[in-house]
C-alpha positions in Angstrom: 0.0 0.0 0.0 1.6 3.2 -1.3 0.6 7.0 0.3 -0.8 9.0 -2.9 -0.5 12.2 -2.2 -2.8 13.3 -4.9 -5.9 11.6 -3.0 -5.9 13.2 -0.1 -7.7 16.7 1.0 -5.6 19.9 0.1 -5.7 20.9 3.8 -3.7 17.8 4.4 -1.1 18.3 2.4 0.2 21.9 4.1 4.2 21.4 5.0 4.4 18.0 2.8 7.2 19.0 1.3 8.8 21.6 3.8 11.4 19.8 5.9 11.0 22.1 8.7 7.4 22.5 8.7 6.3 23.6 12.5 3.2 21.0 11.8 4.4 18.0 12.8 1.8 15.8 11.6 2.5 16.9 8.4 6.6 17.3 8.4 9.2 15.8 6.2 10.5 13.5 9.2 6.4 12.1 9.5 6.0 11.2 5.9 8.9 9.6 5.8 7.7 7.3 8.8 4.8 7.2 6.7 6.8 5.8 4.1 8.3 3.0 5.8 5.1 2.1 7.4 3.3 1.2 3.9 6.6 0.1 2.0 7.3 -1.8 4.3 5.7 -5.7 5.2 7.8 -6.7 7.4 9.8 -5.9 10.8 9.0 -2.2 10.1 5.4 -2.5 9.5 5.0 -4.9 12.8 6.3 -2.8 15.0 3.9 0.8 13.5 1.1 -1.4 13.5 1.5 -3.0 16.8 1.9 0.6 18.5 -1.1 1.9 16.5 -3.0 -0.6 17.9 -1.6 -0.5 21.5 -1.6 3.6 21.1 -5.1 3.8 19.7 -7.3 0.4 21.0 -8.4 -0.4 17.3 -7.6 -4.0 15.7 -5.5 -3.8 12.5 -8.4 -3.9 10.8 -10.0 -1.2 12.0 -6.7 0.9 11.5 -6.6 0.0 7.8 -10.4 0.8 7.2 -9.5 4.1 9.3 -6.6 5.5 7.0 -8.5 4.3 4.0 -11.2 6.5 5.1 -8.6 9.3 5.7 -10.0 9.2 9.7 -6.8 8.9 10.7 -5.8 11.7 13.2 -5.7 9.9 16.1 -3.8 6.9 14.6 -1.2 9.5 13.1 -0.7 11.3 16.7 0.1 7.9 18.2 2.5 7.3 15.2 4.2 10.8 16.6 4.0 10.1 20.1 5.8 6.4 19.2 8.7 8.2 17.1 9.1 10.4 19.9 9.5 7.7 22.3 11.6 5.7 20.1 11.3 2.0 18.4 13.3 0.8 21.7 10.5 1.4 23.7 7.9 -0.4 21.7 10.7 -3.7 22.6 10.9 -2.9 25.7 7.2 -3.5 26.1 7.6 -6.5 24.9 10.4 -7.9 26.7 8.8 -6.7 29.8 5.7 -9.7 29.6 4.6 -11.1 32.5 7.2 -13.9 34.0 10.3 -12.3 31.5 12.4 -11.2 34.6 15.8 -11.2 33.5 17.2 -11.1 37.2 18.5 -15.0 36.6 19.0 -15.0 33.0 22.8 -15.5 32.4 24.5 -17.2 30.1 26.6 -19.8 32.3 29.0 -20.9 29.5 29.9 -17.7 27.2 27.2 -20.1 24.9 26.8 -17.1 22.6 30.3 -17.0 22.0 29.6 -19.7 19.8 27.1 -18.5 17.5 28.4 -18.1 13.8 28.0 -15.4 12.0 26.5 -13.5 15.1 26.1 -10.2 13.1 22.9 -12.2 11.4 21.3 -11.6 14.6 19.6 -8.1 15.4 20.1 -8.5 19.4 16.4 -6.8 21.1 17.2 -8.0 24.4 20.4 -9.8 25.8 18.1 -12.2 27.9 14.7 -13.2 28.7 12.7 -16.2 29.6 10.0 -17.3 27.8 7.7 -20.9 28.0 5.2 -22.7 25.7 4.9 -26.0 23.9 7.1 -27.6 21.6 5.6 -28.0 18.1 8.5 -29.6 16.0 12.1 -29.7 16.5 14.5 -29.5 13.4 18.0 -30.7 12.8 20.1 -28.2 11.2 23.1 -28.5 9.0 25.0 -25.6 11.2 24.5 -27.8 14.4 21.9 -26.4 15.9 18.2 -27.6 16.6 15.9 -25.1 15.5 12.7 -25.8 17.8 9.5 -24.1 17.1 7.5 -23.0 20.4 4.4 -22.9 20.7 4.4 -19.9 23.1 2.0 -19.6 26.8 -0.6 -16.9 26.4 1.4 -14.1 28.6 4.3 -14.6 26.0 2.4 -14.3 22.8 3.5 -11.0 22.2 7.2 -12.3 21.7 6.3 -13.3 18.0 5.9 -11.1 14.8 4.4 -11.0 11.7 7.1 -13.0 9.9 6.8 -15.7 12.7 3.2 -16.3 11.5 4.3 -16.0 7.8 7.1 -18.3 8.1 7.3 -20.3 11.3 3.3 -21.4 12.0 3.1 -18.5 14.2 5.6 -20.3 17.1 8.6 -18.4 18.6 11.8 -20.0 17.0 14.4 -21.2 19.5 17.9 -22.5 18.9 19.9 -24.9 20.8 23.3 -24.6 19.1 26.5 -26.4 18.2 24.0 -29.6 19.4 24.9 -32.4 16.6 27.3 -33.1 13.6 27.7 -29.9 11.6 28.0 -29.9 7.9 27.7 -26.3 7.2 31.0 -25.2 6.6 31.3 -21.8 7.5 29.4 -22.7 11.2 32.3 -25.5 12.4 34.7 -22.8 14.0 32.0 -21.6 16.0 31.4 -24.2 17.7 34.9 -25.4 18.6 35.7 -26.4 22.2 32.0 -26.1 23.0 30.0 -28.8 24.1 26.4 -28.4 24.4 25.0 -29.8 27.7 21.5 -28.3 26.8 18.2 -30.9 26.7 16.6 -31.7 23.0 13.1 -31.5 23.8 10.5 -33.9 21.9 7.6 -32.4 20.3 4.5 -31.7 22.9 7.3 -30.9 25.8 6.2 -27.9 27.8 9.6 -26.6 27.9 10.4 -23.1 29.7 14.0 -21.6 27.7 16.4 -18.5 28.6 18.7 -16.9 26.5 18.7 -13.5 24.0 15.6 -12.7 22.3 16.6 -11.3 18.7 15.2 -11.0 15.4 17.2 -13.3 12.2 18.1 -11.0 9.8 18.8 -13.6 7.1 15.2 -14.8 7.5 12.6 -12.5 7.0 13.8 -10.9 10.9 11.2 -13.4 12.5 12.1 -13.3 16.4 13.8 -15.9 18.0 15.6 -16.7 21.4 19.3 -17.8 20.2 21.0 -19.2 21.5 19.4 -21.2 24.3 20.7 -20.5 27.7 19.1 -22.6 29.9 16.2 -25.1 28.9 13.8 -26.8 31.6 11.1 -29.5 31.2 7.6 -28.8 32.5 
């Protein structure tokens, strides 16, 4: 969905193009949130919609039907208040979910020292906890066990939109360096580590530590990698 400047009212488009317009609805700096908002369908786009909702009380649905209507005034004051306030913020509602205390969530064994190619992963928060069921566990060829996890109601808000695209909707979680490795670039990693970590079976209620980040080589679905700590329920 692209902004068409040419459909909306004239009174609407005063300081469009004036980059220090005192309107800050209407500034260079808003439009160009604007911008990212529609262009956008993925990690961007989550994280406007989910504050429009949170900001305003309105379903995405009801925020789509608003701005196609052009009713949008309270949905673009909550998208100012929100850039004020910062994308960080927006995480650290999320991190801060009922039962996510991160007063015992350390990582015993410098485990994320052994993650390859760590700059794949966009770090949100360096650790929380997080529980749910176990829906399918996955050998990979870089060692790891990619589980997908079912999440507990009071963690739902952990996944985003590319976790229901891609991943059934579950919160993926990586137990690493766990098995043979036949990805080459992901066997120094994982030298003079060995993982001591539990491979759940699918339909464990498991309850897992570690960083919660988003994979930047897949579609920036959010994970928990690596595992820190994993305990059967």
């Amino acid at each position: 969905m692209i902004v068409d400047k040419g459909n909306l009212p004239a009174h609407l488009l005063r300081g469009w193009a004036d980059r220090y317009s005192p309107n800050l609805l209407f500034s260079h700096r808003f439009w160009n949130v604007m911008r990212i908002i529609f262009a956008h369908g993925d990690r961007q786009y989550a994280i406007f919609v989910a504050i429009l909702i949170r900001a305003t009380g309105r379903s995405r649905d009801q925020l789509v039907e608003a701005f196609l209507r052009r009713s949008v005034f309270a949905a673009l004051a909550a998208v100012v208040i929100a850039v004020g306030a910062g994308v960080t913020g927006y995480y650290a509602i999320h991190s801060g979910s009922p039962g996510s205390d991160q007063s015992g969530c350390i990582d015993p064994d410098s485990i994320s020292s052994h993650v390859y190619n760590s700059y794949r992963l966009n770090v949100i928060t360096s650790c929380i906890t997080a529980s749910g069921v176990v829906e399918n566990v996955i050998p990979e060829a870089d060692g790891d066990y990619h589980v997908r996890l079912a999440l507990d109601t009071q963690y739902s808000n952990l996944t985003n939109s590319a976790n229901d695209q891609y991943q059934y909707g579950d919160l993926v979680v990586e137990i690493i360096c766990a098995q043979p490795i036949t990805q080459s670039d992901a066997v120094s990693a994982c030298q003079n580590y060995t993982n001591t970590i539990t491979i759940p079976n699918v339909n464990d209620h498991i309850t897992v530590t570690g960083p919660y980040v988003l994979d930047t080589d897949h579609y920036d679905w959010a994970e928990i990698h690596p595992v820190y700590t994993l305990t059967l329920s």
